[in-house]
N, C-alpha and C positions, 0 to 999 in steps of 0.2 A: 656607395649608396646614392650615388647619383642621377638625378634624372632631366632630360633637357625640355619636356615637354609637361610635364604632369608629377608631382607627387602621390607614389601608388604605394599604400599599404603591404605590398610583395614585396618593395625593395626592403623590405627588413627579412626576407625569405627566398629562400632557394629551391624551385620549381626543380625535385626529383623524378617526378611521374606526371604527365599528363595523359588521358583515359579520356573515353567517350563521354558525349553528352556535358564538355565543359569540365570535368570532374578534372583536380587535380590535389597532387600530393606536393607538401613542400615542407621546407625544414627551414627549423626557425635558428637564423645566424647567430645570436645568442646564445642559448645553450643547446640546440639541436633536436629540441619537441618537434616528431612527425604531423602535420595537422591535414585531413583531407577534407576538400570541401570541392564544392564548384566555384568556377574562376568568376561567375557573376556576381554571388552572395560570397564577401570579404567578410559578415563578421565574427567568424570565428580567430581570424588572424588576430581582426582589432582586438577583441575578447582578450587574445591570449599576453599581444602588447600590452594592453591595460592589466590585467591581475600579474603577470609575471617578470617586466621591464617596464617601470610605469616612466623612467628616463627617457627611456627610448621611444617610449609611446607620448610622451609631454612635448619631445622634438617636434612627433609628427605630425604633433595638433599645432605647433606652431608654424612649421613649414605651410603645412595647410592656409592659416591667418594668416601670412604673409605674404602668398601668390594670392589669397580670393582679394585682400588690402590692393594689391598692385594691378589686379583685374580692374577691379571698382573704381581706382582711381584713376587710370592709364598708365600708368608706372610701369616700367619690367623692373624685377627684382631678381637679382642673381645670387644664389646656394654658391658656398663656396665645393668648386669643384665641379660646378653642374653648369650649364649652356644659360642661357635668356631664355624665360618661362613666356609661351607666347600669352597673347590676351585673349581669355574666352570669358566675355562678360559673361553672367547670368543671375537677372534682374527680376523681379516681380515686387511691383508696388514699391516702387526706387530703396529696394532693403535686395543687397545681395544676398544669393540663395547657396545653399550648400552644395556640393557636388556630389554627385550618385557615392561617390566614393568616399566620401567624409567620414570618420568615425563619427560625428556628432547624431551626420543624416541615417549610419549603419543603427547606432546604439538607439536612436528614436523608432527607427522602423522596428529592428528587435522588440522593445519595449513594446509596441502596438501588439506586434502578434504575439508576444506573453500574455498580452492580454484578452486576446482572443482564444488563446488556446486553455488560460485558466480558468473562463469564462463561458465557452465553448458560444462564443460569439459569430454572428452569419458573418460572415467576410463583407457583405456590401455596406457593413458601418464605417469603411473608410472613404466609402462615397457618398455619406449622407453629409447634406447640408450643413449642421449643425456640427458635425463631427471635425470636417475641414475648418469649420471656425474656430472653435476652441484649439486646435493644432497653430491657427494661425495667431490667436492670440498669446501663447504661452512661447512658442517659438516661429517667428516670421520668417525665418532664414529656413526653414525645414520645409520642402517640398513634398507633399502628401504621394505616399507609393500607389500605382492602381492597382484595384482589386485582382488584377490576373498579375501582377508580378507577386504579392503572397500568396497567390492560391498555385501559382505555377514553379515558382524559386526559392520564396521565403519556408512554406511547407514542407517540401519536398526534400531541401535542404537539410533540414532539421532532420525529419526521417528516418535520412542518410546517416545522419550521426549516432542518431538511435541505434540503428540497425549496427554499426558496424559498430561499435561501443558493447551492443548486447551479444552478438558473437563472438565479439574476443573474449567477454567474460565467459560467454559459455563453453569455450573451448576449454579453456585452462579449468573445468569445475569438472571435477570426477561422475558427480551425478546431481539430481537436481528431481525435483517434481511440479508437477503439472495441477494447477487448478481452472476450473471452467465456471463460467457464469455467463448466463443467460438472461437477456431483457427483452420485454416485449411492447412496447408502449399501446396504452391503453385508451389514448383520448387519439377522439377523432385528428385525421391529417398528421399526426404523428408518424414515425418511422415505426417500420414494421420490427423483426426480432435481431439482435446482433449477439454475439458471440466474443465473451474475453477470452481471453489466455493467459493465463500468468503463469510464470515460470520463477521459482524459489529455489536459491544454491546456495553454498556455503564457498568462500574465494579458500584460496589457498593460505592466506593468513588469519581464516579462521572467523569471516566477517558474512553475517547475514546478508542477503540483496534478493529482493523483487521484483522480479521488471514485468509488464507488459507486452506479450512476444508480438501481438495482434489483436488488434478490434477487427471483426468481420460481421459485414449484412448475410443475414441468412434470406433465402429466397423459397417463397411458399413455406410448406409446412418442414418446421426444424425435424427431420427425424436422425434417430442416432446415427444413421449410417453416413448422413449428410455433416453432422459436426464430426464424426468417425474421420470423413474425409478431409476435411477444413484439417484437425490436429495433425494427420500423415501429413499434409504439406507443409503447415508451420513448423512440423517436427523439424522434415528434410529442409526447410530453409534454411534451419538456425542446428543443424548437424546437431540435434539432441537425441536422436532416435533411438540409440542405445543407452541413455544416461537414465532416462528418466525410472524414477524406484515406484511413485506415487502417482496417482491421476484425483483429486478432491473435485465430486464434481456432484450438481443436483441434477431431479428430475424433469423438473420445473422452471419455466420462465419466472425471474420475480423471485424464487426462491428465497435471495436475501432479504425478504419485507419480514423476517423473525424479528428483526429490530423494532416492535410493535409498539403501541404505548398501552398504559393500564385503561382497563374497560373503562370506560364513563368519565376520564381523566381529561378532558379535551381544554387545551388553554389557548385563549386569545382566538375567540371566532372560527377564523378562517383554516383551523385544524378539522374542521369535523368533516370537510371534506377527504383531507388525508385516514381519519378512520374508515371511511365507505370503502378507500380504495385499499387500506389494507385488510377488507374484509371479502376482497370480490375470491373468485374462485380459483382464483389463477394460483392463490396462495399453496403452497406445499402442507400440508396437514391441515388443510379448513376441510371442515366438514368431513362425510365419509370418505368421497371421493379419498380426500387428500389419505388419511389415516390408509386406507387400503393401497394407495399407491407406496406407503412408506413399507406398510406389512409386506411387502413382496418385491422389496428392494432386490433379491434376489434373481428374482426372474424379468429385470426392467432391461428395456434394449440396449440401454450404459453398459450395465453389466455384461451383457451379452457381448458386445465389443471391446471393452475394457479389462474383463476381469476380474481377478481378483487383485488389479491394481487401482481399481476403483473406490474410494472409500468416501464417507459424506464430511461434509464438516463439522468439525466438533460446535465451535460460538453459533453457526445457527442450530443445531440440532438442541443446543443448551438453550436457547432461545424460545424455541416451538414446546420444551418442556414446561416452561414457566407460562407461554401463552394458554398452552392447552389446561395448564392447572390452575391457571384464573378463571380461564372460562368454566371451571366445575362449580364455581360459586357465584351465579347471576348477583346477587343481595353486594356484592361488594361495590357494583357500579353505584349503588345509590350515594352511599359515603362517598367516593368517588366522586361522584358527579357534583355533589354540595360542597366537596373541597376544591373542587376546578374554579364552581362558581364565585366562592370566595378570594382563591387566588386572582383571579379576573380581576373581581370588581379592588381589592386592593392596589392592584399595581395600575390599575386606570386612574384610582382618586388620591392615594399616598404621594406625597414626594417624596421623587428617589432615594433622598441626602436622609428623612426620616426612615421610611423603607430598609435602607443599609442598615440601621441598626439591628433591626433582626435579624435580616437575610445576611451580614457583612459582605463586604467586597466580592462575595464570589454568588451574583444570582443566577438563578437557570437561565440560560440563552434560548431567547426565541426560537431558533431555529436547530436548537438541539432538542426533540422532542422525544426520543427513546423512552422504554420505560424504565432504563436505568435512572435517567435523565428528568423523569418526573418521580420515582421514588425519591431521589433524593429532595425535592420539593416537596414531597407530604412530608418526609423527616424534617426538615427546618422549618415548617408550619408548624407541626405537633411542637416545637420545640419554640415556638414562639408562639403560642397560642394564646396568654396572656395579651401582648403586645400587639395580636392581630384583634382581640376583641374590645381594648381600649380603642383602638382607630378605626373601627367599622358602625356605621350610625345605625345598618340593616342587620336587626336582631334575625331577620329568617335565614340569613348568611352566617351565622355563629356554628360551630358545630357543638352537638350536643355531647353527653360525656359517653352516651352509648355509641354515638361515631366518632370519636377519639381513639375510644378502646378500639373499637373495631381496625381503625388506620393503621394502630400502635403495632398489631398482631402482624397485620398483613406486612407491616417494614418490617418488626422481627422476623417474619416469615421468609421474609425475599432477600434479606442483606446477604446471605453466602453465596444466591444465587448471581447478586448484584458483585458481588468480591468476586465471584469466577470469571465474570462476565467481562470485568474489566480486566482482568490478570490476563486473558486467552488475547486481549484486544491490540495487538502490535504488530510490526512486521519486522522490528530491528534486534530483538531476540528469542530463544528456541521457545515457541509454544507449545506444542507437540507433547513436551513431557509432563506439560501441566495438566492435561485431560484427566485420566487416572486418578491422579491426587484430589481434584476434584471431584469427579462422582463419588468414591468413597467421603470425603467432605461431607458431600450433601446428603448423602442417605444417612451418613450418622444424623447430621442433623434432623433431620427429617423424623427420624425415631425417637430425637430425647425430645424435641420441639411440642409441648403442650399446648393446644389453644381452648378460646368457648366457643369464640366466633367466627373462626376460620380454616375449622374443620374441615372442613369441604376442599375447601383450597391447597389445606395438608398431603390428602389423598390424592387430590388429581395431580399436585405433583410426584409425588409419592409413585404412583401408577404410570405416570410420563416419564418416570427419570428411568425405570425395570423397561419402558417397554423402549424406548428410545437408544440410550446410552449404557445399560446391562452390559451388551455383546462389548464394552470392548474390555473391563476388567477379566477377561478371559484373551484378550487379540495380543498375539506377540509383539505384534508393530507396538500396541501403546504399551505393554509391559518393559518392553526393551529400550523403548523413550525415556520412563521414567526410570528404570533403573541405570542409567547409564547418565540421568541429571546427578551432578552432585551432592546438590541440595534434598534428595532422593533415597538414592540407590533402591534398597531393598527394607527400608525403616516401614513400611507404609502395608508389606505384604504380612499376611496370618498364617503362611506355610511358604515360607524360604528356600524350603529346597526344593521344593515343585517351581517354583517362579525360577531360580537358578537355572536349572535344568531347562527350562523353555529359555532361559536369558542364553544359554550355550549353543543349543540348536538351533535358535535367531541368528545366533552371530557365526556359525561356522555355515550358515546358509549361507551370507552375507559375502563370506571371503571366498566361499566356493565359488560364487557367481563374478564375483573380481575379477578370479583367478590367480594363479601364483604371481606373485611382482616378478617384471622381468630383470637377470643382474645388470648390474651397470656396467655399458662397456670402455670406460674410462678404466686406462691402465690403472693398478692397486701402484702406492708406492712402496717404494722399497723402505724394506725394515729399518728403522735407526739404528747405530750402531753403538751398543751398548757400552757407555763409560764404565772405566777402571777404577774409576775413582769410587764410584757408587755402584760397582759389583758386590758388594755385600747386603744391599738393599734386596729384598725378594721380588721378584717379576710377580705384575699382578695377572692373573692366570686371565686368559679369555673368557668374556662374557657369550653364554651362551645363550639362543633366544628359548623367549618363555611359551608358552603351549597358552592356547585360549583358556584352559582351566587354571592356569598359574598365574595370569594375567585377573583374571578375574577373580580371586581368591585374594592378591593383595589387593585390590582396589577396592572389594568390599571391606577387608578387614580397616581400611582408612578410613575418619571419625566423617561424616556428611560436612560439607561447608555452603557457604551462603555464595559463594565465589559464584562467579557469574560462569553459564555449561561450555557456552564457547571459549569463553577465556581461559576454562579447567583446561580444556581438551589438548586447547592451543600447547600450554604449559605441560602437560600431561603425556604429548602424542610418542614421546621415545619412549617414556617408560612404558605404555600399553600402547604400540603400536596397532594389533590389532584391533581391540577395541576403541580406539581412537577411530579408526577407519568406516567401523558402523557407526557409530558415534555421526559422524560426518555425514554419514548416508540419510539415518533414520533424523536428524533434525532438519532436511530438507523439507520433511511434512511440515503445511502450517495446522494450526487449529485455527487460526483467526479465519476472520474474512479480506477480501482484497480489495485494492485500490480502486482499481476496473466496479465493483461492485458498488462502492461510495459511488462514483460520478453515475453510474446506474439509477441508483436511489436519487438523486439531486435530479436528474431526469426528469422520472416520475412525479416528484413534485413539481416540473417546472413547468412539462406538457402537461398542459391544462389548455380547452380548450377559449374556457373566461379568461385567464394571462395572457391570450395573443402574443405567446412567445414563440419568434421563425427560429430554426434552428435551420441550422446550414448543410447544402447536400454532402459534401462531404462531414461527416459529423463521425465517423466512424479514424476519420484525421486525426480531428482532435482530440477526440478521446484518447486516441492512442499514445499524443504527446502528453498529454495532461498528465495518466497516468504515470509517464515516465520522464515529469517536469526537471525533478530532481538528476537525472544526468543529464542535460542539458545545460542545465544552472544550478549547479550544487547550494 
């Protein structure tokens, strides 16, 4: 491990490939981790010394201090085994500086562009004045990177890792589905429309994963044939072309703005700008427009390219239900709005430490504004109503006992829809089979649910959930979800053997399209040779395989458990092989929403044209790392 000129984070690595463009593959001498990067940007090496040899990595940082010590000083210092380290001063403001190649100077730069990319920061903040100061004051020895070596090495880099990290997963994954989201910024000088992709598998041990395949700028007007074309390449990029079961996609740019808040509900000022823009037209079910776009989802140009592997998502569609059913009762903004106004003025004149006791430790976050998110705030009003009318001096701020009742109705009214809402809201297990179970949920609800004053709001949910979410208590996709959750099965249906029957023809669809497994061509071993001693023991006869109705016949007759679906499955998958198999396939659908779609919304809010917020040209970059922070830096 010697070196006669330099200490290089490689000498702990063995250069097996080198590739165009810098790119190279090495193996770490230790225990033999493949790591590929380019031979400019070392930190994944450093990375991998630090979390997995931190001895080996503790050497390196001292070797390092001990040639920059013999620089600085004039000294040569000799490694045992290694030559005389020549002298390469490198001074700024008489404090030696770190070398390109330092873990200290790698793991800083890193750190910066985490921070850029979870921020989705313009790249020329590592040139701004103020920026280089603050670097210089926390650490003097770290020399600021320029803005073209992250936007040219540091980026790219990363990318790279993405990229090849998300195709070995997707190779090894039988089948997977596709979601699409669309955004379109709305304030002047903003970026025109982009294009997610998310891709959801199940690994071979039985473990959820999401990744982001592509951010893409769309150019002129998005028409289907134009994202038609963007998915055929991201397809062939990442060799998913024949995996994918599902495609979850809207019609609409913005579509995920279902995350609405309640009418009249506006907290802390500068929200009411965010109601205007979740009211503009761009919305999926506002006004007619939208309604008629949803009624003839069948003949939408998606469809038309997609098929019938196109399907909507479940949490917004669950969403536009509850939107569309508040807007049936104008009268609720007024309560509404006098409850905003009270919350305001208390959390502006209360202190916090008094405050906590009603609200305890857990207050609504400013910038979680959903209308999950502020129903839960009318419920801990109502429920400290007492407490908020001891501490408010302004009697016209009090709610009265006719807007209490009216609040009280509306939370009993919305909490199954608020329990769905969070249930569907994950990406780390199956949501898919919770759809189902839900609507029924909520229509029972809906029917024993009495009110005086919220009638209206009753109905238009009532009306929104038959005309929205009806079709799929009939769709084999979500019948076969849930019957195939453990937590499930078939408890939930009013005719068992009609659902059975579609759960058969789903699933012999399923392996049809597989096809037969092909056999192993590993020699069979040869038979053991039966002891004399325990020949009077009976041979236990071959197990024969079970038929998809044999299969399915004991697994329903098994009592439902709370065990988590993937973990059944995992556990499960010898004895019902086949069903295991769809099992695997059909919980690639999510019902939730995705990653790509959060940093969309954050967007929205950020492009504003009063925030004078620059986002950066490549922006379409960083989204793409952002969404897929987590393999990068687990």
């Amino acid at each position: 491990m010697a070196s006669h000129t330099r200490v290089s984070i490689l000498d702990y690595f063995n250069i097996v490939f080198e590739g165009e463009n810098g790119k190279i593959e090495s193996k770490c001498k230790a225990c033999g981790t493949r790591i590929q990067a380019k031979r400019s940007v070392t930190s994944n090496f450093v990375t991998h010394l630090k979390r997995k040899h931190q001895a080996m990595y503790d050497e390196f940082v001292k070797k390092k201090d001990i040639k920059r010590e013999a620089c600085a000083s004039g000294t040569i210092q000799q490694f045992p085994g290694s030559g005389n380290l020549a002298r390469s001063s490198h001074f700024a403001g008489g404090v030696a500086k770190f070398e390109r190649n330092d873990p200290r100077q790698l793991l800083i730069s890193e750190a910066i562009a985490k921070m850029i990319i979870r921020d989705l920061q313009a790249l020329h903040i590592v040139e701004n004045e103020g920026f280089r100061d603050l670097l210089q004051l926390l650490e003097p020895r770290y020399t600021p990177e320029p803005r073209h070596y992250i936007e040219k090495q540091l980026l790219p880099g990363y990318c790279f890792q993405v990229q090849l990290a998300t195709k070995q997963a997707l190779a090894a994954a039988e089948s997977c589905s596709v979601m699409l989201d669309l955004w379109k910024g709305s304030a002047a000088g903003s970026p025109g429309t982009y294009l997610g992709v998310t891709c959801q598998f199940i690994t071979a041990d039985w473990q959820i994963q999401s990744v982001l395949l592509a951010c893409v700028p769309l150019v002129g007007h998005h028409a289907a044939q134009q994202i038609l074309a963007e998915c055929d390449e991201i397809s062939r990029t990442h060799n998913i072309a024949g995996k994918v079961f599902r495609i979850v996609a809207d019609l609409e740019p913005n579509a995920g703005r279902a995350t609405f808040r309640l009418p009249g509900f506006c907290l802390h000022g500068g929200e009411r700008e965010e109601e205007d823009e979740d009211s503009s037209d761009d919305d999926v079910g506002t006004g007619e427009a939208g309604e008629a776009g949803q009624a003839c989802v069948g003949d939408s140009p998606l469809d038309l390219c997609f098929g019938a592997q196109r399907i909507d998502c479940f949490a917004r569609s669950l969403g536009l239900c509850v939107r569309e059913g508040l807007r049936a009762s104008p009268q609720l903004s007024i309560a509404l709005t006098k409850a905003a106004c009270l919350y305001n003025y208390v959390t502006a004149t209360v202190a916090p430490d008094k405050l906590g006791q009603a609200y305890g430790t857990e207050q609504p976050a400013v910038r979680d504004r959903g209308w999950t998110s502020q129903l839960k705030t009318v419920r801990r009003m109502l429920e400290s109503a007492e407490f908020l009318e001891d501490v408010v001096d302004r009697h016209d701020l009090i709610l009265s006992s006719f807007e209490k009742a009216v609040l009280r109705e509306l939370v009993e009214v919305l909490e199954p829809f608020e329990e769905a809402t969070d249930l569907v809201q994950g990406n780390k297990y199956v949501s898919i089979s919770l759809a189902l179970p839900c609507v029924l949920g909520l229509r029972k609800h809906l029917s024993e649910t009495a009110t005086r004053q919220c009638t209206g709001v009753l109905v238009g949910l009532a009306q929104s959930l038959d005309r929205r979410l009806a079709g799929i208590l009939e769709d084999p996709l979500y019948v076969t979800a849930a019957a195939l959750d453990p937590q499930f099965k078939l408890t939930w249906s009013n005719d068992t053997e009609q659902h059975k029957q579609v759960l058969l023809k789903e699933v012999a669809k399923h392996i049809q399209a597989s096809g037969p497994q092909e056999p192993s061509q590993e020699p069979k071993p040869p038979p053991s040779k039966r002891s004399k001693l325990f020949s009077f023991i009976k041979q236990r006869p071959a197990s024969q395989a079970k038929t998809v109705e044999q299969e399915l016949a004991t697994y329903l007759l098994e009592e439902p458990t709370e065990e988590d679906s993937l973990h059944y499955w995992k556990r499960k998958a010898t004895d019902f092989p086949q069903l295991s198999q769809v099992a695997k396939k059909v919980f690639t659908v999510p019902a939730t929403t995705t990653s790509v779609e959060s940093i969309f919304k954050s967007l929205g809010k950020t492009l504003r044209p009063e925030r004078c917020r620059l986002l950066p040209k490549n922006l379409e970059t960083l989204i793409y790392l952002k969404a897929n922070y987590r393999i990068l830096w687990p």
